[in-house]
C-alpha positions in Angstrom: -75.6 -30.9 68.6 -72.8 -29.8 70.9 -69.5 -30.2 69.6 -66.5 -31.0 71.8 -62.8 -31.1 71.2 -62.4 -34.5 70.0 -63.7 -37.0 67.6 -63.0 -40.4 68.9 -65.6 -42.3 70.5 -65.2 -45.6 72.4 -67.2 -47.7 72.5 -66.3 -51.3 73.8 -67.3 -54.4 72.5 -65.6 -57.7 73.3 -63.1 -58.8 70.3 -65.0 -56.2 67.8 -63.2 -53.6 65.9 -64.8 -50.1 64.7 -64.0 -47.0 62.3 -65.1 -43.8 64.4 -64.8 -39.9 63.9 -65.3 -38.2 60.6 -61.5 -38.7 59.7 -60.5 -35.3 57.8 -64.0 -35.1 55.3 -62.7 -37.8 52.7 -64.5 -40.3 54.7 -61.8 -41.8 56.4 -62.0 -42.7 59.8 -59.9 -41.1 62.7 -59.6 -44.2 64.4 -59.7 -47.9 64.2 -60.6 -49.5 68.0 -60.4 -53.1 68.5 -61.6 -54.0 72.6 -60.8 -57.0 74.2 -62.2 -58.0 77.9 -60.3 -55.4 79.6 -57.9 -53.9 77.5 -58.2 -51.4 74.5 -56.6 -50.3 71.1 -56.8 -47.3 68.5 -55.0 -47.1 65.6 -55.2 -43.3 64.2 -54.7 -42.0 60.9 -51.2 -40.8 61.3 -50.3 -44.5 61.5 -49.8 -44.0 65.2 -51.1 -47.0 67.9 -52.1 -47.1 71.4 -53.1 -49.5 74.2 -54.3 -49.1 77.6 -56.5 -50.9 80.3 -55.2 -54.6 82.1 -51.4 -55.5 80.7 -51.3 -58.5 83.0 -50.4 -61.0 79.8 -48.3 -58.4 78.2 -51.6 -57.5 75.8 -50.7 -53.9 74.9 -47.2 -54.5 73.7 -45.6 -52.3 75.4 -42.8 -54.4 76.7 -43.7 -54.8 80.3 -46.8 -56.2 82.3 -48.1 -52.8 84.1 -52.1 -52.0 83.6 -52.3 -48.8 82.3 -55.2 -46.5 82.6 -54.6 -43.6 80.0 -53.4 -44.7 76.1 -50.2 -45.5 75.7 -48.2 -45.3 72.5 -47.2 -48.9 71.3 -43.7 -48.1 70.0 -42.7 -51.2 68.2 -45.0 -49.7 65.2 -43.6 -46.4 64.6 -41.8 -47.8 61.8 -45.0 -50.1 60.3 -48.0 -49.0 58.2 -50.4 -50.3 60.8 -53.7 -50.9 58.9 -55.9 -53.0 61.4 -55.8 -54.6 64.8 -58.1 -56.8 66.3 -58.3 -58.0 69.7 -59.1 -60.8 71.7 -59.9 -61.2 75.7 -56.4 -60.7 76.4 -54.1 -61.1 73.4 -53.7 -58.5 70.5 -53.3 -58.5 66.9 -52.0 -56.2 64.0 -52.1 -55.7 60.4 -49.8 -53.9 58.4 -50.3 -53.0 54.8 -47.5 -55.3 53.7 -49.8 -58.2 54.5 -47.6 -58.9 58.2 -49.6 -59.4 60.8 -48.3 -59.3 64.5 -49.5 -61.2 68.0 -48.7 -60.4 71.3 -50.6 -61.0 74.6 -51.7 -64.3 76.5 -50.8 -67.3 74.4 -51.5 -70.4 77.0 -53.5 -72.0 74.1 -51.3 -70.8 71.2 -54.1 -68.3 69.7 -50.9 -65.5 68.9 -49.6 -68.5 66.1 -45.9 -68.2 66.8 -46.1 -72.1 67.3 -45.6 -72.2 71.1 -47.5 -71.4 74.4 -44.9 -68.5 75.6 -47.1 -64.8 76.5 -45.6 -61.9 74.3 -45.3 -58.6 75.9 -44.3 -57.2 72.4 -45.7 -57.2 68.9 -44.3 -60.3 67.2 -43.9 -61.2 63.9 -46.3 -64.2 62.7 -44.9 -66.3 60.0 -47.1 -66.3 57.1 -47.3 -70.4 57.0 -48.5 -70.4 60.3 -51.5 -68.1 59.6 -52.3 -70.8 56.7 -52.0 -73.7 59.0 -54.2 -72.4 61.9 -56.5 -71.4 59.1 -56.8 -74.9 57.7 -56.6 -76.3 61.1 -59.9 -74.1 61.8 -61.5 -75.3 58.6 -61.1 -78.8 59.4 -62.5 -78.3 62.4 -65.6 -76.4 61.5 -65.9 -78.5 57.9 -64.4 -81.6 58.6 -63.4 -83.3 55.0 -60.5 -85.7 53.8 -59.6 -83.4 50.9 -58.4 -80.7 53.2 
């Protein structure tokens, strides 16, 4: 098998998130990906994230709404311990190893939980009582039952 000068394969799935590379031997991964309908995450093992592809609803969190076609650090996490991301078709989500999690993207329907229909062009905080109530609000909805 030829080997090249990189690790990271891509490989994109709609709102799926993969482990790739062979990290440093200890089984780690070198990156974390998360793909949404047209734009992309990584999250590296140095803590480090990037975004690129369409930016139109602010989705990479970089601060503005420019596409961008070669990965781009996403600065508001240089001081976070990054742990996961996950991505929708055009919003974005983070997990840090404090249990935080962070939205940003399109948010017509509310899906970033920051309890409004504003678009976020940045990583923002979600409050941890409104993860709980669009959990239970989910619940209901899949098993409706008056106890809940």
């Amino acid at each position: 098998m030829k080997r090249y000068g990189f690790k990271l394969l891509i490989l994109v799935f709609l709102g799926v998130s993969l482990a790739c590379g062979g990290g440093g031997g200890d089984g780690t991964p070198d990156a974390v990906l998360a793909a949404g309908s047209a734009h992309s995450l990584a999250l590296f093992s140095d803590g480090s994230v990037y975004a690129w592809g369409d930016n139109a609803e602010g989705q990479l969190g970089l601060g503005y709404e420019v596409d961008r076609d070669t990965p781009t650090l996403v600065g508001a996490f240089s001081d976070k311990d990054v742990i996961s991301l996950a991505a929708g078709a055009a919003h974005s989500l983070a997990l840090c190893s404090d249990g935080s999690v962070y939205a940003w993207g399109y948010n017509d329907d509310g899906q970033l939980g920051l309890g409004d229909d504003v678009d976020r062009d940045i990583p923002t905080l979600v409050s941890v009582s409104a993860i709980r109530s669009q959990l239970l609000k989910c619940w209901r909805l899949v098993f409706p039952c008056p106890l809940l």
